[in-house]
C-alpha positions in Angstrom: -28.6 119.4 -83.1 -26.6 118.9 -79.9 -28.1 122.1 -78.7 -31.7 120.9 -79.1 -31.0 117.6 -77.3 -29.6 119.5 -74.6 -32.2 121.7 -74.4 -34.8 119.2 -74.4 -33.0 117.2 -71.3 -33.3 120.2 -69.3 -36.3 120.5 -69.8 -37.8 117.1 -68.7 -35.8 117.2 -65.6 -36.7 120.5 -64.6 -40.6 118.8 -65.4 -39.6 115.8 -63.1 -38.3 117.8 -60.2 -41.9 120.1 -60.5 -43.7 116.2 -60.2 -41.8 115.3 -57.2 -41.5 118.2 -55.4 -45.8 118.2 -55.8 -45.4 114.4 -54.7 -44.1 115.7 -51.8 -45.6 118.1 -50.6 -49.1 116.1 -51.0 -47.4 113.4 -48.8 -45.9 115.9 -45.9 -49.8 117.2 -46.3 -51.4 113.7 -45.3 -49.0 113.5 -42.7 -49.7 116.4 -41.3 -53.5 116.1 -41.3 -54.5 114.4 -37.8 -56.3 111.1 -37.8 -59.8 110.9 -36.6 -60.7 110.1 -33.5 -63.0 106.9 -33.1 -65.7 105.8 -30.2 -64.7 103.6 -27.2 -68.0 102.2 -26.4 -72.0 102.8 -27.5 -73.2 104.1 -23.4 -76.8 104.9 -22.2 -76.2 107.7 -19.6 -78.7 108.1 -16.8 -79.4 110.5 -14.5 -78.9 110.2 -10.7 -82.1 109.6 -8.9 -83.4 111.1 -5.7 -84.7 108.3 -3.3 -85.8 108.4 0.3 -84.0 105.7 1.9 -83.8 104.4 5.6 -81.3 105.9 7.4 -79.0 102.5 8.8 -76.6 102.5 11.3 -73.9 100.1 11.7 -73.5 97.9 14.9 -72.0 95.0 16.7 -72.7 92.9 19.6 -72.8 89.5 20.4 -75.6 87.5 20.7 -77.0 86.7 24.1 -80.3 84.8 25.5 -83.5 87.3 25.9 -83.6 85.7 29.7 -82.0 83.2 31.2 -83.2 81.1 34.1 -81.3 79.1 36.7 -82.7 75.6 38.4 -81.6 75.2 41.8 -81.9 72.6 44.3 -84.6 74.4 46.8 -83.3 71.3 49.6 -80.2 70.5 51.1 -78.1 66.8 51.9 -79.9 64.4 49.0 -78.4 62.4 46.5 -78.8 62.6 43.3 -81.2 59.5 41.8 -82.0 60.7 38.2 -80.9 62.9 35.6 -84.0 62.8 32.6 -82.4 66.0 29.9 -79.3 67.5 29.2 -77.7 70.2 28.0 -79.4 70.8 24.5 -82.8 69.4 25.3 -85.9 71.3 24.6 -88.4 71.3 27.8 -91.7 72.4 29.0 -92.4 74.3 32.3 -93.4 71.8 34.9 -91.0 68.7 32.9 -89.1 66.9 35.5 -85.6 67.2 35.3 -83.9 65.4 37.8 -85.1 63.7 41.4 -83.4 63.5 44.7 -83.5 60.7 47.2 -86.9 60.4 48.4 -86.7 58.1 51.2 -85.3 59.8 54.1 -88.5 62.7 53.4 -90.6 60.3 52.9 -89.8 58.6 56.3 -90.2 62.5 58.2 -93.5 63.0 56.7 -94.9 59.9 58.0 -93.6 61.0 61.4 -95.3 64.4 61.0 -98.3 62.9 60.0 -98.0 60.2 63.3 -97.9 63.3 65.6 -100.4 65.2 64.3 -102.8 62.5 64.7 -101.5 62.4 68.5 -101.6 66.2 68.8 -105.6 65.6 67.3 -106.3 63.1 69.8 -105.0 65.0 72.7 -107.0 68.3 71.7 -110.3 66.2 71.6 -109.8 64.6 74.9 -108.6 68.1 76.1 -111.9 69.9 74.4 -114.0 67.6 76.1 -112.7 68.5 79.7 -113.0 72.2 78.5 -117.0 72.0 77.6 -117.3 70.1 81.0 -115.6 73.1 82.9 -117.7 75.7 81.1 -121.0 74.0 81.9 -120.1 73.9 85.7 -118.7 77.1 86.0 -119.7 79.3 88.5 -120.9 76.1 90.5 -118.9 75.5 93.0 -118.5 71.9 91.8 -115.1 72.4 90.2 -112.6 75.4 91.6 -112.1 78.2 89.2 -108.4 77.6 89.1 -109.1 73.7 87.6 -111.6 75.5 85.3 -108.6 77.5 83.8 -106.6 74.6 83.7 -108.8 72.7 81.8 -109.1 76.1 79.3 -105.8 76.1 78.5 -105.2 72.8 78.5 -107.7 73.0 75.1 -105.9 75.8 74.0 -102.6 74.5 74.1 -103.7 71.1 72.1 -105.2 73.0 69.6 -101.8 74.8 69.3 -100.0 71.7 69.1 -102.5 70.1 66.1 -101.6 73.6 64.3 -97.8 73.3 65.0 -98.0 69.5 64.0 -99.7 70.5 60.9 -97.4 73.5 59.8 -94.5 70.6 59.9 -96.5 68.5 57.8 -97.0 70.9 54.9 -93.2 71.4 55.2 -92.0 68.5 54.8 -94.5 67.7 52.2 -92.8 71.0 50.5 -89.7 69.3 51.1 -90.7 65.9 49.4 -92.0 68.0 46.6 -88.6 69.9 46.1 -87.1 66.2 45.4 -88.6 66.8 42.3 -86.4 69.2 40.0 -88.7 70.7 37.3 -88.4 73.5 34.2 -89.4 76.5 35.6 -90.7 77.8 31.7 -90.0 76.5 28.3 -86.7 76.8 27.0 -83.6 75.2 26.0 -80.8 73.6 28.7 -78.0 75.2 27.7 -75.7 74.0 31.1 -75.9 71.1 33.4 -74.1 71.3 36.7 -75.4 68.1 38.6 -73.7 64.7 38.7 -75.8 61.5 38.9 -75.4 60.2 42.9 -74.1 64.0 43.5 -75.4 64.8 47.4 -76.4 68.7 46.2 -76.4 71.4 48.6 -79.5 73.8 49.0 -79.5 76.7 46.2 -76.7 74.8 44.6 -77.5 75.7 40.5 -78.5 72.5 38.9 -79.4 73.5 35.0 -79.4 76.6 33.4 -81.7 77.4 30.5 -82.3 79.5 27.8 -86.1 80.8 28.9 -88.6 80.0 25.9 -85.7 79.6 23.1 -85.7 83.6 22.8 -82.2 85.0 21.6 -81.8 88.8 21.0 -78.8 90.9 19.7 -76.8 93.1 22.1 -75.6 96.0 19.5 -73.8 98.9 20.6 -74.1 102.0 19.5 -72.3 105.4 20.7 -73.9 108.2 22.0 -74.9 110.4 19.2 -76.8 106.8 17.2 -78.4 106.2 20.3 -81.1 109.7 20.2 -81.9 108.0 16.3 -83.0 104.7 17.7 -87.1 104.3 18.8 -88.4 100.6 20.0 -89.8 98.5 17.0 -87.0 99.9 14.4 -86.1 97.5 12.5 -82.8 95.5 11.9 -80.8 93.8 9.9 -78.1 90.9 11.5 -75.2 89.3 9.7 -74.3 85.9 11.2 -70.6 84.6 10.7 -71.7 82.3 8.2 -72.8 85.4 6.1 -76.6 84.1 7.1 -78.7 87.5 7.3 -81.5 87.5 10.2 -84.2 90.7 10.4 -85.0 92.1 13.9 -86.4 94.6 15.7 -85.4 96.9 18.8 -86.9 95.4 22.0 -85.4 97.7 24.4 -83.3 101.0 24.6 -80.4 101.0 27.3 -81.5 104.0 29.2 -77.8 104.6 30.5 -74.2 104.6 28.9 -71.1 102.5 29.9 -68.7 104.5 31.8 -65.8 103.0 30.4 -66.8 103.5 27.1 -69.5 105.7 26.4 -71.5 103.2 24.6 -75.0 102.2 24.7 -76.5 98.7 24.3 -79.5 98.2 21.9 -81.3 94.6 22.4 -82.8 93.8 18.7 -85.0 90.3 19.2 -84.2 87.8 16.7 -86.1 84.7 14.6 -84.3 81.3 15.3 -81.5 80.2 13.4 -78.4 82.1 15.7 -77.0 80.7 18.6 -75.8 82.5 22.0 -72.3 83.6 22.1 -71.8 84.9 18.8 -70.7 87.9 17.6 -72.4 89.2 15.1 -72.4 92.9 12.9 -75.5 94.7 11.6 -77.3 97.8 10.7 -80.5 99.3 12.9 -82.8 101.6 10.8 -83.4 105.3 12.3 -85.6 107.0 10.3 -85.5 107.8 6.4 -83.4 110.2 4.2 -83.2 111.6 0.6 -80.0 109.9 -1.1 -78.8 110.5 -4.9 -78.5 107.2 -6.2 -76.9 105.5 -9.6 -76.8 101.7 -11.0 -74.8 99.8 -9.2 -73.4 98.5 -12.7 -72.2 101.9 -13.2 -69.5 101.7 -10.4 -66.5 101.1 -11.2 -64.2 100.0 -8.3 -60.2 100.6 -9.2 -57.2 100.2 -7.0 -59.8 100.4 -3.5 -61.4 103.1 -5.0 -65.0 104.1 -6.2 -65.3 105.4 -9.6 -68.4 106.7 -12.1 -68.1 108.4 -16.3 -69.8 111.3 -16.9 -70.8 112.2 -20.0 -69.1 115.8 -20.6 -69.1 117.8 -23.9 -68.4 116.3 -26.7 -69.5 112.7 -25.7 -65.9 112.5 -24.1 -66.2 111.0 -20.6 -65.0 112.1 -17.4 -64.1 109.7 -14.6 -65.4 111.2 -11.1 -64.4 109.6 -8.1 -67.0 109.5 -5.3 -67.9 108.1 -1.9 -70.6 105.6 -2.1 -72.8 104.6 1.1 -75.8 102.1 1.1 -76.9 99.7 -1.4 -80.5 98.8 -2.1 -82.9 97.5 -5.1 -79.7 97.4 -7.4 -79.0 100.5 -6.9 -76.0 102.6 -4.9 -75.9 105.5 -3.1 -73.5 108.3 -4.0 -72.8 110.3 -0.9 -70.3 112.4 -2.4 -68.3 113.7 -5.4 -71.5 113.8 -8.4 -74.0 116.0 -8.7 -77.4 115.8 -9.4 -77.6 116.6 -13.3 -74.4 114.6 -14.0 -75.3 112.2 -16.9 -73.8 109.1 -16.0 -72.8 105.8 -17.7 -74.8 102.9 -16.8 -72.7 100.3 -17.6 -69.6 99.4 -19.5 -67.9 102.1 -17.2 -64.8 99.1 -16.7 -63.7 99.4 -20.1 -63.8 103.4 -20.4 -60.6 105.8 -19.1 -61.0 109.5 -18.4 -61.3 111.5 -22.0 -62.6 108.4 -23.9 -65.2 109.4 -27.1 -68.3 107.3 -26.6 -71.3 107.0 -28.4 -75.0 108.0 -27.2 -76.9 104.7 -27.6 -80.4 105.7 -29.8 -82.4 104.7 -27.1 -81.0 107.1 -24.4 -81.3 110.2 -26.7 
C-alpha cells in the first residue's frame, strides 16, 4: 500500500515538472520573439521639381541721390534778406529760394541806364555832324581832316551807346542773380545760408536732391559684374526689413583699384532715404534649379535637413545646401538627387531610420 502511494507521488511530480518546464520554455519563446515595429508618421513624399529660376546675385551699397544739384550765389558782397524753404522742402524749378539785398543794384542800374541815355544823345548830335560832312565832301567847304573828325566822332558815340548798353544788361543780370531760385524739381536736402549772411560769389547756398530720384549703389565683384545687363531687375531690403523693386540704370564701366569692385546704380520707387545702407539681390539671367517644399526643410542645430523615403518606408535624413526661395518653394543646390522621394511635411518630427507610412493619396 505504501509502495503504490509512493509510486503515485512520483509520478505527479515528475507530471508537474514536464508542465513547467513547457511553461517555460513557451515564456523564454515570447521573449525571445522581437516586438513589431510601428509607423512614426502617415508622409506624402514628393518628388523634386525642375524649375527655371532667375539667377540673383547678392549686393550691398548704400543709397545715394540719382543727381544732385548745388545753388550758389552767382553775385558777390549782398546780404542776405529772405530765406522762403528749408531743408526738407519739396520745390519747383524756377521757385524762389532766397533774395539778396536789392538796393545797392538797383541804384547801379539806374546809373547805367542815365548814361546810356547820355551816350544816345551824344551819338545823335554826333550822327548829325557826320551826314553834314558826307554831303559836303569833296567841296572844299569843310577840310578833309574835319570831315574825318566828324566820322569818328559818330563812330566813337555809337561805341559808347553799345558799351553803355552791355553794362546795362549786366547789371540787370546782376539784379536778377539777387534772386536765388530751384534750378529743377527736387528735394532741399542742405541749407548753408544764414538770414542777414553777406554771401560771397559761388558760395553754395542749398543743395538739393534733383527731381526726388534716389538709386542704389550696389557693388558687385568682378566675375557678377559680366552677368549684369541694364534694365535687370532688383530687389532692395531697407533696414526696416521694407523690400523696394528696382532696376539697373547704369553699369560702372571700370573697377575700383583698391578693391576690385564694381558699382551697379539700380533706380528706386520712393519710400528710401539717402544715406542708407541697404542689401539686395540683382537678377542675371535664369537657371534650372531642383526644388522641394519649403515645409519639408527641416533646419537642426544651423543646419539644413530633408527625409527621403528609402526601402522599406524607413526614412533617411539627407543634409543638403539650400539656395533661393520662391512661390513656397526652396532650392536644393546640393546633397539630393533628382528621383529622391521626399517628405513633404512633418519632417520635424521624423529621425534618420524612422518607419513611416505612405499616405493613400500619394501612392
Amino acid at each position: 500500500m505504501k509502495f503504490a502511494t509512493r509510486k503515485y507521488l512520483i509520478g505527479g511530480v515528475a507530471i508537474l515538472s514536464v508542465a513547467l518546464a513547457a511553461i517555460g520554455l513557451q515564456h523564454s519563446a515570447a521573449q525571445a520573439q522581437p516586438a513589431a515595429i510601428k509607423s512614426v508618421l502617415s508622409v506624402s513624399p514628393v518628388l523634386p521639381q525642375q524649375k527655371q529660376w532667375p539667377v540673383q546675385l547678392s549686393a550691398s551699397g548704400s543709397i545715394v541721390a540719382w543727381q544732385e544739384a548745388i545753388i550758389g550765389a552767382e553775385t558777390g558782397g549782398l546780404r542776405t534778406t529772405a530765406l522762403y524753404v528749408d531743408v526738407g522742402s519739396e520745390v519747383k524749378r524756377g521757385q524762389l529760394l532766397a533774395e539778396l539785398a536789392r538796393d545797392s543794384v538797383q541804384a547801379e542800374v539806374r546809373r547805367y541806364e542815365a548814361a546810356l541815355a547820355s551816350a544816345k544823345a551824344s551819338l545823335v548830335q554826333a550822327r548829325a555832324n557826320a551826314d553834314r560832312a558826307r554831303q559836303v565832301k569833296g567841296s572844299g567847304a569843310v577840310s578833309e581832316q574835319q570831315i574825318n573828325e566828324y566820322l569818328a566822332t559818330e563812330q566813337t558815340a555809337q561805341a559808347n551807346v553799345e558799351l553803355a548798353e552791355a553794362q546795362l544788361a549786366a547789371q540787370k543780370v546782376t539784379l536778377a542773380q539777387t534772386r536765388i531760385v530751384a534750378v529743377d524739381d527736387g528735394l532741399i536736402t542742405a541749407r548753408s545760408v544764414l538770414l542777414g549772411q553777406v554771401v560771397t560769389a559761388g558760395a553754395e547756398l542749398f543743395r538739393m536732391q534733383r527731381q526726388g530720384r534716389l538709386e542704389w549703389q550696389a557693388e558687385v565683384d568682378s566675375r557678377q559684374l559680366a552677368m549684369i545687363k541694364p534694365a535687370s531687375k532688383a530687389e532692395i531690403k531697407l533696414p526696416s526689413g521694407k523690400l523696394l523693386q528696382g532696376a539697373v540704370r547704369l553699369i560702372a564701366p571700370t573697377l575700383s583699384t583698391s578693391t576690385s569692385r564694381a558699382n551697379v546704380f539700380v533706380t528706386l520707387p520712393a519710400g528710401a532715404t539717402a544715406g542708407m545702407f541697404a542689401s539686395g539681390r540683382i537678377e542675371a539671367g535664369v537657371q534650372t534649379v531642383l526644388a522641394v517644399p519649403e515645409s519639408a526643410l527641416v533646419l537642426r542645430d544651423g543646419h539644413s535637413y530633408v527625409f527621403e523615403v528609402g526601402a522599406g518606408d524607413k526614412v533617411i535624413r539627407r543634409a543638403v545646401s539650400t539656395g533661393q526661395h520662391r512661390d513656397g518653394l526652396v532650392e536644393i543646390a546640393s546633397g539630393l538627387g533628382p528621383q529622391a522621394r521626399v517628405v513633404s511635411s512633418g519632417g520635424a518630427f521624423l529621425a534618420d531610420g524612422d518607419l513611416v507610412t505612405i499616405a493613400k493619396d500619394a501612392k
